[in-house]
N, C-alpha and C positions, 0 to 999 in steps of 0.2 A: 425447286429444290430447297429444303431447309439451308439454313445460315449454320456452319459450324460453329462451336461455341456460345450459340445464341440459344436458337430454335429448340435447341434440347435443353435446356436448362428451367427451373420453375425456384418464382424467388417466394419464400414463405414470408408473411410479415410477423413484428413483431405486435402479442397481445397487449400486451402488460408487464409489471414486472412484480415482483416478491420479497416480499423482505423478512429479515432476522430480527427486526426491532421497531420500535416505536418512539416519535419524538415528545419529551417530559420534559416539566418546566425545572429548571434549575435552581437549588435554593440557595445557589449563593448568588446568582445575578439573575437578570432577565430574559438572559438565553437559554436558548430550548435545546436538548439533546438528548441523540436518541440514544435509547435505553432499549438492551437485548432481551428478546422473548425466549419462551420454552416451547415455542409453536412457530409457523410460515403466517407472514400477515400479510393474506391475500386479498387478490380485489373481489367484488362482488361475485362475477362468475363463478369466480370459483369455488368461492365460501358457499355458494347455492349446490354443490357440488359435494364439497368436503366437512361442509362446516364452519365456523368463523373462526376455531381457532386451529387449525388442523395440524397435526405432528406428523403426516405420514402425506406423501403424493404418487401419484400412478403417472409414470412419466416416460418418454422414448426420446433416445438422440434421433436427428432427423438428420445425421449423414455420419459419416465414419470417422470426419479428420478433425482431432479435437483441437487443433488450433482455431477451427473455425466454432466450433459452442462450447469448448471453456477456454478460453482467450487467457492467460495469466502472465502476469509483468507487475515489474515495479511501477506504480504514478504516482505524480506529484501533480494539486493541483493550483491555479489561483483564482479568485474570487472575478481576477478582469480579465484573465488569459485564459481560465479554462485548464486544457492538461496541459502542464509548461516542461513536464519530463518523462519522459517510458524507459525504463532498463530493464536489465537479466540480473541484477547484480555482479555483471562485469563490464558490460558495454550498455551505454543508453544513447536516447536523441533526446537535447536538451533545446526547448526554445528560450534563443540569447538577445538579448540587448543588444542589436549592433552598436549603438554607440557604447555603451558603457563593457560590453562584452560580461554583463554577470546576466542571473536570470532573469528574464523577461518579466516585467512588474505592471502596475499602475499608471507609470510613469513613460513607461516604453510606449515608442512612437513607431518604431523599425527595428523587424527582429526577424530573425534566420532559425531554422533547425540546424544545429551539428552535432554530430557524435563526442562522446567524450569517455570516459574510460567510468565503470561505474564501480562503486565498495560502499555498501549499505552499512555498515560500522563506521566509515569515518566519513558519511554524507550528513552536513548539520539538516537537508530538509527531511531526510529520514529518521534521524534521530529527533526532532521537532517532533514527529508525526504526520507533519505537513506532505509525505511519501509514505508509501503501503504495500504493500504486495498486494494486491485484487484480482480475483478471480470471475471472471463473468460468463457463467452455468446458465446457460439455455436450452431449453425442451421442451418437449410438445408434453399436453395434455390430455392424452387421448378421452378420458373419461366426461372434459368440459365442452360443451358448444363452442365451435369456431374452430377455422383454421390456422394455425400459427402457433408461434413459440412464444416461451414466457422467458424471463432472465432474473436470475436471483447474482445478487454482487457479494463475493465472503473475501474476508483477508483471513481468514483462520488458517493456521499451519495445518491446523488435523484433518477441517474440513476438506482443507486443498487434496491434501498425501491421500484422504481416504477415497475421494473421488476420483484421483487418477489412477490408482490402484485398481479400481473396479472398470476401468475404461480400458486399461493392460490386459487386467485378466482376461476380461470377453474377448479381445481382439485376440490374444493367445489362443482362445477356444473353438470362437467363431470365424477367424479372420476376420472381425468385423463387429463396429457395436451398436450402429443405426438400427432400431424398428424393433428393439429387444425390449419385451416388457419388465420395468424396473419401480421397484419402489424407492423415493427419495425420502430420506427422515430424518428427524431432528432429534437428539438427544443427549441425556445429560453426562459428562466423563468429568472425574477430579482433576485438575492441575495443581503442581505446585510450583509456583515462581520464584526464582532462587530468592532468596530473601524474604519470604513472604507467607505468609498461611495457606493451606491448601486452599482451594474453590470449586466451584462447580460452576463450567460452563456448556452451553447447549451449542454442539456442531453435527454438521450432515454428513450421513452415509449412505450408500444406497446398496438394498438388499433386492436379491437378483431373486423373485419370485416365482420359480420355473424351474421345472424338474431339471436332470440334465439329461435324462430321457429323450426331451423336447429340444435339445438345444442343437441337434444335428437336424432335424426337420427345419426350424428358424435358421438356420443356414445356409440350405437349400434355396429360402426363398431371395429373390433381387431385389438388393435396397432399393428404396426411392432416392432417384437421382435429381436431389434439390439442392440449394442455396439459401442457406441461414441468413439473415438480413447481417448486415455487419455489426460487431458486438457497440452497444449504447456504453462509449468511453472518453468522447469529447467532454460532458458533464461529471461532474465529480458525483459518484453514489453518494447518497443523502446521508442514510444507513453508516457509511465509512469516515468520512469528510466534513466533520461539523464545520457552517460557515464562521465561527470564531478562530478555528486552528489554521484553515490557508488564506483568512486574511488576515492572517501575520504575515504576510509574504515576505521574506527576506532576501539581501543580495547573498548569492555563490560568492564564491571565490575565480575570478575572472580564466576561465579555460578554453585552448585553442586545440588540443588533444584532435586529433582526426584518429577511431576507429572504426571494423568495419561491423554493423550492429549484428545479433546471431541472434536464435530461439532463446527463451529464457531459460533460465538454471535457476532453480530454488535457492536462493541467503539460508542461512541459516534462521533456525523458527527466534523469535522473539522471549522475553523474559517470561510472558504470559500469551495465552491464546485468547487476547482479544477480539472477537466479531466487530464490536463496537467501539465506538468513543464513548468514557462515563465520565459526567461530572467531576470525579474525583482525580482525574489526568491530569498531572500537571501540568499548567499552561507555562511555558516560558518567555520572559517580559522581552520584547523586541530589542527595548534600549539596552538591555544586559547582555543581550547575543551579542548586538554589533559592539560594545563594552569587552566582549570577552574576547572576538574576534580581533580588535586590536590593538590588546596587550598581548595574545599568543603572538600576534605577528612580531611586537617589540621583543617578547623573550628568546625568541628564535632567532631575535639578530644579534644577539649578546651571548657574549661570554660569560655566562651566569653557572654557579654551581650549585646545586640541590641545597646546600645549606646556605647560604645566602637569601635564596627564596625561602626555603621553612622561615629565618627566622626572623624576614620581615612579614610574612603571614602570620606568625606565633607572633607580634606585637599587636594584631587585632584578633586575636584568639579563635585564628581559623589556622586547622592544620592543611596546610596543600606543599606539594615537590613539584620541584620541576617535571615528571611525569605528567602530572596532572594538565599539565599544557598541550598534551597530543589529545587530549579529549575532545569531542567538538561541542561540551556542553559545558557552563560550570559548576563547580561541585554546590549544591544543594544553599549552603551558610554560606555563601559568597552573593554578596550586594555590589549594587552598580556604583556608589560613592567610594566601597574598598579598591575598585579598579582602578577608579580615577586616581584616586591616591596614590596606587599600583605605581599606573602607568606615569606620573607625576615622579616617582621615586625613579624609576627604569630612564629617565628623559636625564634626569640629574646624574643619575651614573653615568650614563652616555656622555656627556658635556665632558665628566670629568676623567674617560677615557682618549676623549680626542683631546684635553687639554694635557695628556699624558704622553700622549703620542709625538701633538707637535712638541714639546719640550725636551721628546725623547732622546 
């Protein structure tokens, strides 16, 4: 007698994978990063196939439940830990430093997963970069030699919404979106990022190649009842993840929060629709985060009033309010020696609040 759960089951491997870009030497240092294409930059097979730079793919989901071939969450990764956080941007599982209880680093010895409540606006490793939304899109090839899926990794807001889109619709039509012949392609749309010039970036849609004539016949027919390998997400995508941005690796803010994790919910989209990391990203200086990290803590413990703070910022000719202190980044013209200064000023008030108090 077949094993239930077992015996019927067939696990596909994974080919290869595809990417959105290419890694370029950088003219400001010696690091390499990649740079987004107007084509899929595929492996051999497939380029014998398609071509080497190819803008279009003939592609099928190889089962129905997209939780299993496009995977989407928040990650954050590190250079010695690997994936150190997964969220919905509500709820995530964060790997923690037992002893020190912030995130898991270089340093950690002994670390735990726990849940902790997630908000990608006021996450310093998503506003870093060092966190992404990813998407990990797997599918068969039916046009290439071989059995198995390939996996392309996007963080695009467009690419994400246009893909699930097309995964709703069929399932709406079909009951079902496994074994439907689909073209996947790559192409150019304007953005314009608040503050910023318009652009042109290249993101994926897939165009359903098939009458709808034909789409009661393919429905008819019985999916294949396989097993997608599990999506490739312990490694940070190359494509997404330059090794300069998560080995900053920085400490959290020390959290014991127990939730209970749920499917992921979309954040809202970002400034721009980045596929990639470019050169031109600002990078933000370690020693200035953990600098800025605690003097927000010092102004949060004072009784300080918006105009006090303007107008020892307006003596080094940076305008910042006390708002500016809920931010988790700091503003642009703020240096690490103005902190120190900062927090030097904030230490002396302090003194001369408690020597207010006891004399009070």
């Amino acid at each position: 007698m077949p094993i239930e759960g077992v015996s019927d089951l067939v696990r596909i491997p994974r080919l290869g994978k595809i990417h959105l870009g290419v890694k370029v030497q950088s003219e400001k240092s010696a690091k390499q990063y990649p740079k987004a294409t107007d084509y899929f930059v595929v492996p051999d097979e497939v380029a014998a196939v398609y071509g080497p730079k190819p803008t279009e793919l003939q592609i099928m989901f190889p089962v129905d439940e997209p939780e299993l071939f496009a995977q989407q969450w928040l990650r954050a990764y590190s250079m010695t830990q690997g994936l150190v956080c997964i969220g919905t941007g509500v709820e995530a599982r964060r790997k923690i430093d037992i002893a020190t209880g912030t995130i898991a680093d270089h340093e950690t010895k002994d670390w735990e997963w726990r849940e902790i409540s997630c908000d990608p606006q006021e996450c310093q490793e998503y506003q870093t970069k060092r966190c992404r939304r990813v998407m990990n899109l797997q599918f068969l090839l039916p046009e290439v030699p071989g059995l198995g899926v390939y996996q392309i990794d996007t963080s695009s807001f467009y690419s994400i919404v246009n893909i699930n889109s097309m995964i709703k619709m069929l399932k709406g039509m079909l009951g079902r979106c496994s074994m439907v012949p689909l073209t996947l392609t790559l192409g150019p749309i304007e953005v314009c990022p608040p503050g910023l010039t318009k652009k042109t970036v290249h993101i994926m849609h897939i165009k359903k190649d098939i009458k709808l004539s034909q789409l009661a016949h393919i429905a008819q027919l019985p999916p294949a009842k396989v097993l997608i390998p599990e999506a490739d997400t312990e490694e940070p995508p190359e494509d997404l993840f330059p090794e300069e941005v998560i080995a900053k690796s920085t400490k959290a803010t020390k959290t014991t929060k127990k939730t209970k994790a749920v499917q992921p919910t979309e954040p809202p989209p970002p400034p721009e629709d980045e596929d990639l990391f470019s050169e031109d990203i600002p990078q933000v200086d370690e020693q200035l985060l953990k600098g800025w990290m605690i003097v927000k803590g010092s102004v949060k413990g004072l009784n300080l009033t918006d105009g006090q703070v303007r107008k020892w910022w307006a003596n080094v000719g940076v305008e910042i309010g006390l708002a500016d202190f809920d931010k988790a980044l700091p503003p642009e013209n703020v240096e690490h020696e103005m902190l120190s200064k900062f927090e030097t000023m904030l230490e002396a008030y302090r003194e001369r609040m408690r020597e207010k108090e006891n004399n009070g």
